[in-house]
C-alpha positions in Angstrom: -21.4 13.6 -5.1 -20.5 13.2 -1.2 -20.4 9.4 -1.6 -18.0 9.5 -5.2 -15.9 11.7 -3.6 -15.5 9.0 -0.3 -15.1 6.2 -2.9 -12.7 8.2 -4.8 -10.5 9.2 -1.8 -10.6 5.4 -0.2 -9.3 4.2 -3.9 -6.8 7.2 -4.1 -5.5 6.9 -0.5 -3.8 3.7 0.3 -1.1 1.8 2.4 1.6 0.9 0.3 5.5 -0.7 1.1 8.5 0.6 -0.7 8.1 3.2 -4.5 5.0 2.4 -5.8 6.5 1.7 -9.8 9.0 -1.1 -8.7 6.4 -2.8 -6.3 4.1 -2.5 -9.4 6.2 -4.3 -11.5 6.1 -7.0 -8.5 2.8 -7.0 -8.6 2.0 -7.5 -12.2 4.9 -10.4 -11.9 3.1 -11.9 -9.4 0.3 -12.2 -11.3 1.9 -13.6 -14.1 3.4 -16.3 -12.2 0.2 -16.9 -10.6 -1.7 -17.5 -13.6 0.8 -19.5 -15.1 0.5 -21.7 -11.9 4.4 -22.1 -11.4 7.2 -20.3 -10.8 8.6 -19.1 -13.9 12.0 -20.0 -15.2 12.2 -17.4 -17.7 10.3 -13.7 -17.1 10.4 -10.6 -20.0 9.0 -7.1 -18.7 7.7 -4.4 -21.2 7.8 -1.0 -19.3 6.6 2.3 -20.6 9.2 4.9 -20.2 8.3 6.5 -17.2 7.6 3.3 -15.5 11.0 2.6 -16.2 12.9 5.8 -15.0 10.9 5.5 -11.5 12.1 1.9 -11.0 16.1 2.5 -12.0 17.3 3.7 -8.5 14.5 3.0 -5.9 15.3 0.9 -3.0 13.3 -2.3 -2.8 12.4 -3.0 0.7 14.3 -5.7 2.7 16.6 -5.9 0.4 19.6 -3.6 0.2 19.1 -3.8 -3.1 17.5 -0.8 -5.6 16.3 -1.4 -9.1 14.1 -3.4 -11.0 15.6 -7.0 -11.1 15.3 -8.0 -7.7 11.8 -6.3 -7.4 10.9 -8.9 -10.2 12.6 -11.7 -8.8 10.6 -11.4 -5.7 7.0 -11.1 -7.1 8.0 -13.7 -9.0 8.9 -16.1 -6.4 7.1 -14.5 -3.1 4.8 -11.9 -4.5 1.0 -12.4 -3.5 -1.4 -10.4 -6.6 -4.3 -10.3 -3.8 -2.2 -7.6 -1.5 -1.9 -5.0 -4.7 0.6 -2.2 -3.9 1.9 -5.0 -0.1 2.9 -7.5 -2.8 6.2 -8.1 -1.3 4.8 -7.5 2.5 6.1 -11.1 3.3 9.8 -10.3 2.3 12.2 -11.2 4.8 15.8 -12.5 5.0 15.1 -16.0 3.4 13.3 -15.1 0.6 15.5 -12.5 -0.5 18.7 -15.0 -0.2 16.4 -17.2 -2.7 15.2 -14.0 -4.5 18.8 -13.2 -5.4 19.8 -17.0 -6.2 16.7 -17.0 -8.7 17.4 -13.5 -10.4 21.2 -15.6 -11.4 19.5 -19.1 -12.4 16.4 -17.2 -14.5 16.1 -14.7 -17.8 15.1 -11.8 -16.2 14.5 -9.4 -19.6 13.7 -5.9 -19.4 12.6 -3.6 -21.8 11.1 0.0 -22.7 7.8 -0.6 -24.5 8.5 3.2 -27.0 4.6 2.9 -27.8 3.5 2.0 -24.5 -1.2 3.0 -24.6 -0.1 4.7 -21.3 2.6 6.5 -19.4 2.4 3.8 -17.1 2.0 0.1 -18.5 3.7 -2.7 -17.4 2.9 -5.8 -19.0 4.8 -9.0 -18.0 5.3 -12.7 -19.5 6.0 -15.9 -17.6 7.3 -18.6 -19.3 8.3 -22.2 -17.9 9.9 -25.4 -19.6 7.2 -28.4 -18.3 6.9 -32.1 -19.5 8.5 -30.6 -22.8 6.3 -28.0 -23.5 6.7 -24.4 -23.0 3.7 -22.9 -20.8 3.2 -18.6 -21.0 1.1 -16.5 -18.8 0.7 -12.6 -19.0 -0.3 -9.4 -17.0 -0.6 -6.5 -17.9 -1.1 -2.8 -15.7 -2.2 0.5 -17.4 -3.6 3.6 -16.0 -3.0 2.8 -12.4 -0.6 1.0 -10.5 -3.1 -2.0 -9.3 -5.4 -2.1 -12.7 -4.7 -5.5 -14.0 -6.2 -6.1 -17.5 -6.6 -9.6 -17.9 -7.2 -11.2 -21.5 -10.7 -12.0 -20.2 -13.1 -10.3 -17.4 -16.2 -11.9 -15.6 -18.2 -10.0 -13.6 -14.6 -8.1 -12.1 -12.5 -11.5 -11.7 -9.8 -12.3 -14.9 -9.3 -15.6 -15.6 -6.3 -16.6 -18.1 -5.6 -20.2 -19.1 -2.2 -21.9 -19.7 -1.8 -24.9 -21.6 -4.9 -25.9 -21.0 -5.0 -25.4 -17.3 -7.2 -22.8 -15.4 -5.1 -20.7 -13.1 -5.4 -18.6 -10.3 -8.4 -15.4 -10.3 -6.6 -12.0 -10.0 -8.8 -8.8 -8.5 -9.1 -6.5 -11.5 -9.4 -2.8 -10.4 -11.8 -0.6 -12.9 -10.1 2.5 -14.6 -11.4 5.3 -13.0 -12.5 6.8 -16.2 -12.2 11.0 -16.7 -15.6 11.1 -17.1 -16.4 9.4 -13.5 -13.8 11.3 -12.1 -13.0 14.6 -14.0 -16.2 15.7 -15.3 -17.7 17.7 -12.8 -14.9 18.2 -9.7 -13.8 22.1 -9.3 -12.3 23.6 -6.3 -15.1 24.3 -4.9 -16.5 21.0 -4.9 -13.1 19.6 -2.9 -13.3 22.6 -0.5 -17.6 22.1 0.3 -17.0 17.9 0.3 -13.8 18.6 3.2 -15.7 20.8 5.0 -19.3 18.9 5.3 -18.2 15.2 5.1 -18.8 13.3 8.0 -15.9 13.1 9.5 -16.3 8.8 10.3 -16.5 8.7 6.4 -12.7 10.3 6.0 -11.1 9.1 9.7 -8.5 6.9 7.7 -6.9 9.7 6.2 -5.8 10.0 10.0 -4.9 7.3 10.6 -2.4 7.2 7.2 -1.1 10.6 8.7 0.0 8.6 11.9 1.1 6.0 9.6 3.3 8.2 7.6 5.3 9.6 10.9 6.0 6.6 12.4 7.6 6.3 9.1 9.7 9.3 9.8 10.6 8.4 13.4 11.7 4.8 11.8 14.1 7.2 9.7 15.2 9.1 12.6 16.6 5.7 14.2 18.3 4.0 11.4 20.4 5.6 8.2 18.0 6.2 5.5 18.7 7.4 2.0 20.6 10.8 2.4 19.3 11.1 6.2 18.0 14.1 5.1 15.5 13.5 8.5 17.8 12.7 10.6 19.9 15.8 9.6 17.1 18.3 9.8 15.6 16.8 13.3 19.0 17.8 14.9 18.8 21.4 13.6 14.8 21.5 14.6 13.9 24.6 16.2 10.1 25.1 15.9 7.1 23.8 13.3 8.5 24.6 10.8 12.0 22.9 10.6 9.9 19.9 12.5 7.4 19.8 9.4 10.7 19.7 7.1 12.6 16.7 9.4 9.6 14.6 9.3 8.2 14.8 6.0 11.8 14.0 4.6 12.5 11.7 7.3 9.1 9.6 5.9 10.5 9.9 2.3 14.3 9.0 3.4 12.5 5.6 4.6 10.5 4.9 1.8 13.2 5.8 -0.7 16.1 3.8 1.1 13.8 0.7 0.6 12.9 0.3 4.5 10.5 -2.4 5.0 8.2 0.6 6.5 4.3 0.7 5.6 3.1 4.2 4.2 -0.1 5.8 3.5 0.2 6.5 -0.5 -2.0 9.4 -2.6 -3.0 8.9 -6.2 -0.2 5.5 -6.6 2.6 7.4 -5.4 3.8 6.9 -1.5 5.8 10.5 -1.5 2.4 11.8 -2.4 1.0 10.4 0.5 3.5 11.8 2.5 3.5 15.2 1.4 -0.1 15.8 1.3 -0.6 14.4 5.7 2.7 14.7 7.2 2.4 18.8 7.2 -0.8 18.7 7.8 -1.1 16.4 10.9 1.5 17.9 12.2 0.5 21.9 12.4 -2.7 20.5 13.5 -1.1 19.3 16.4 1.0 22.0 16.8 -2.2 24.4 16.9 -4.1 21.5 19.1 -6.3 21.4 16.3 -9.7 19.5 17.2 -9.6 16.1 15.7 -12.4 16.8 13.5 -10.4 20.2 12.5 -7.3 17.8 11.7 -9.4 15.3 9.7 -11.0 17.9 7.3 -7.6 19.4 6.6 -6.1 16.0 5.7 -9.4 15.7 3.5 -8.8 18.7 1.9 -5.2 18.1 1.6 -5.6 14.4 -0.5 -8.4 15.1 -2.1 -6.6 18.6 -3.3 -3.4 16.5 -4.6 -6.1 14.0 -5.9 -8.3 17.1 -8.2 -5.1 17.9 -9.4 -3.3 14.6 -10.1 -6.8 13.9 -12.4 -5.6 16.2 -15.4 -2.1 15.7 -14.8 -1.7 11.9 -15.1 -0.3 9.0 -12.8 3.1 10.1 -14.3 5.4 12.8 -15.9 8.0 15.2 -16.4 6.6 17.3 -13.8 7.4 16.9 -9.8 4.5 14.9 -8.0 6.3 16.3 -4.5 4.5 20.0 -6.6 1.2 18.9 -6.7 1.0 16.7 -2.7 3.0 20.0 -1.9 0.5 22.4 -3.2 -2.5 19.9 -1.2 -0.6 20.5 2.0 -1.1 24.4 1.3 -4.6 23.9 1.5 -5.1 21.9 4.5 -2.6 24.1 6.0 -4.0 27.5 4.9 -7.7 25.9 6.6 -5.7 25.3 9.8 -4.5 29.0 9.8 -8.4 30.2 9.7 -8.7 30.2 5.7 -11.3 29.8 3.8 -12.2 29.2 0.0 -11.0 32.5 -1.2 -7.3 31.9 1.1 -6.7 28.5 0.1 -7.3 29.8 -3.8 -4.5 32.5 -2.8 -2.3 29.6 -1.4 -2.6 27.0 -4.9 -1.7 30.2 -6.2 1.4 31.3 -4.7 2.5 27.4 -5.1 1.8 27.4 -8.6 4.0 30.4 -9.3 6.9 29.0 -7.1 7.8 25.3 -7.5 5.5 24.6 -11.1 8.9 24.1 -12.7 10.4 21.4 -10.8 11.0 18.3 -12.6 10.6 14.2 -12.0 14.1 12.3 -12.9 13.0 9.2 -11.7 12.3 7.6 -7.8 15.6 7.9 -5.8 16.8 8.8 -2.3 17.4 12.7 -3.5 13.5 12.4 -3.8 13.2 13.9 -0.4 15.5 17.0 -1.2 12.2 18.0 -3.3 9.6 17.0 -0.9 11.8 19.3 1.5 11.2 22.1 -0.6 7.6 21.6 -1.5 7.0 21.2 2.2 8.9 24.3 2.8 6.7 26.3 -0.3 3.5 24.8 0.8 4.1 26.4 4.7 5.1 29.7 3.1 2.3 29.7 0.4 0.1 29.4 3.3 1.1 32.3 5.2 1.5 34.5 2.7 -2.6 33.6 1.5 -3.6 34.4 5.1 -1.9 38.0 4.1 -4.1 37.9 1.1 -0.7 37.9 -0.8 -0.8 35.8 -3.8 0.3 36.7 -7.9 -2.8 37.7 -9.8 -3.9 37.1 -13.6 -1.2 39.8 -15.1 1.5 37.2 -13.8 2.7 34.1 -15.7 0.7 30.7 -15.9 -1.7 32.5 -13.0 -5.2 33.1 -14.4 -8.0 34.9 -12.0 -10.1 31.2 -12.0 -8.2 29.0 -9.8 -9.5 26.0 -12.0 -8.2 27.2 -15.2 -5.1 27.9 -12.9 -4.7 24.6 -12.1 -5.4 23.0 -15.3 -2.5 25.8 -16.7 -0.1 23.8 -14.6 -1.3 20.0 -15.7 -1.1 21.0 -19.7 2.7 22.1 -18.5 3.3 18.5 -17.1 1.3 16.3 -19.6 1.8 18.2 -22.7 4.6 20.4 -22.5 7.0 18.3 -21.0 7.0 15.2 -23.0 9.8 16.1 -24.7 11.4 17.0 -21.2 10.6 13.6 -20.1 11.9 12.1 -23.2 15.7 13.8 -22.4 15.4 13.3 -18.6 15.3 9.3 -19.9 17.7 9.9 -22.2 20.0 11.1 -19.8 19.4 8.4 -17.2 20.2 5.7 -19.5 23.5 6.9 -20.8 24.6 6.1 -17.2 25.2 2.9 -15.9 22.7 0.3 -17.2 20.4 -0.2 -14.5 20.1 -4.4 -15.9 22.9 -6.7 -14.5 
């Protein structure tokens, strides 16, 4: 079990630049182009619909851009498959000038894919005109944000021919799978693995931490989003305003489209941020050992990670809930819980914020990490009081897995139709294709 969980948290936990759906869509671009051999001069994109409200008002990074267009236009012309959720790491002013020329010169078609298999596919088509004949590559991403299914798969390396020609090997990541993941993970089994790990195993959850502030400090220095950091850092006047100035300092980055790298949990880089940045920094606050800071960050992600499981990738519900309600944890073990307070802390978090809904990635996305944050420090103080709802009260049940699984049949069964009017909604706006 010890060494699953470690492979599941390195998989889980990883750097990414700028909202993991547009840089996706990059990705899977970038593959297409790279199996057709040649940049495109014509590229369609299918999105499911969740896909699609995530990428509509996202900052790209390096850009000054948001949306999905120029996000396409990049992987298509600069994107490298072999850096997964860094695709566009090599952006700069240059190819962005040429990234912009090329989205007026080429098709670029997008399009909602109403009976997507998942909540997030992406499947993307590259075409180019060449000695008279038309050559087409694809790519296609379900499940995850780097899972590329190719057409054919040997031995973990696709391979897709174009007119004839091989083409360049893409990395294909294996589904997880519920039943490698899902099966057998409880609570308990998150908080025994945090607290007996060796701590060499998990160390690079500390480092993403560190990663994800200097994100925050980047926001601190330049205007950001809202500059909801910023804002905050000026009125800090102890750990807790600092948690709140930081945490949405790291999203304002991230969100903005700031070419800043960040440490991302289960595909999403808010995620990421929510479940360390608390974390690392009551540790410090405290002067928490370093092993004490490195086994609240594990149970932290690998919290946010159980729950995310039955959940899904996407969905009408919040993600900022469930990094929010990992932070609790790690928090809560900081304070001098144990098993039984943390269970008192998922539960007061799961009675507060369970409601709070996704409408897409956007710069307001760091009002509702804010408020996560905030719950997830007050969740944990109250569970040090041994103050938490009990069965008799809403979606709360006395097992704290059946409590948690109340929550993910809210935000992957119940809210589909949500998520169907939140789109619905979005798109009567302005269209988000030029």
């Amino acid at each position: 079990m010890q060494d699953s969980l470690i492979a599941l948290l390195h998989r889980e936990v990883l750097p990414a630049i700028g909202c993991t759906e547009p840089i996706a869509v990059a990705l899977c671009v970038a593959c297409a182009k790279e199996r057709l051999g040649m940049e495109p001069d014509s590229i369609t994109v299918r999105l499911s619909k969740n896909i699609y409200k995530n990428a509509m008002a996202v900052g790209i990074p390096n850009t000054g851009m948001t949306g999905l267009p120029i996000a396409i236009a990049l992987g298509a012309t600069i994107g490298n498959s072999k850096w997964g959720l860094e695709v566009l790491r090599n952006t700069n002013a240059d190819s962005v000038a040429y990234a912009k020329a090329y989205m007026q010169r080429v098709p670029i078609r997008i399009g909602i894919e109403d009976n997507a298999p998942d909540m997030l596919y992406i499947h993307a088509i590259a075409e180019k005109e060449n000695g008279g004949q038309k050559a087409t590559a694809t790519a296609t991403i379900q499940g995850e944000h780097t899972n590329l299914l190719p057409a054919e798969c040997e031995q973990g390396v696709c391979r897709q021919s174009t007119d004839g020609r091989p083409t360049v090997e893409c990395t294909v990541t294996e589904p997880l799978g519920e039943q490698q993941t899902t099966a057998e993970l409880t609570l308990r089994q998150v908080y025994d693995f945090a607290m007996s790990v060796d701590i060499d195993e998990v160390r690079f959850l500390l480092d993403g931490a560190k990663m994800n502030i200097r994100a925050a400090e980047y926001a601190f220095e330049h205007k950001c989003g809202h500059c909801l950091g910023q804002i905050l850092a000026k009125q800090e006047n102890g750990i807790f305003e600092r948690i709140l100035a930081y945490t949405s300092g790291a999203c304002d980055a991230r969100m903005s489209g700031a070419m800043v790298e960040v440490m991302s949990n289960s595909g999403s880089g808010n995620q990421g941020i929510s479940c360390s940045v608390p974390v690392l920094l009551y540790a410090e606050h405290i002067r928490a050992t370093e092993e004490q800071t490195i086994r609240a960050l594990t149970l932290s992600n690998l919290t946010a990670i159980y729950i995310k499981q039955s959940l899904g990738r996407l969905s009408a519900l919040c993600g900022c809930v469930v990094a929010a309600t990992g932070s609790a944890t790690g928090i809560t073990y900081l304070k001098g819980g144990c098993y039984d307070e943390i269970t008192y802390a998922i539960k007061n978090m799961i009675a507060n914020i369970s409601g709070m809904i996704c409408d897409g990635a956007k710069p307001g996305c760091a009002l509702k990490v804010t408020s996560g944050v905030a719950t997830a420090v007050i969740s944990a103080s109250l569970a040090m009081e041994h103050s938490y709802p009990d069965a008799t009260e809403g979606i709360i049940d006395a097992d704290i897995d059946r409590t948690i699984h109340n929550l993910t049949r809210i935000g992957h069964d119940g809210m589909r139709q949500t998520d169907e009017l939140i789109l619905s909604i979005m798109r009567g706006k302005e269209p988000m294709n030029r």
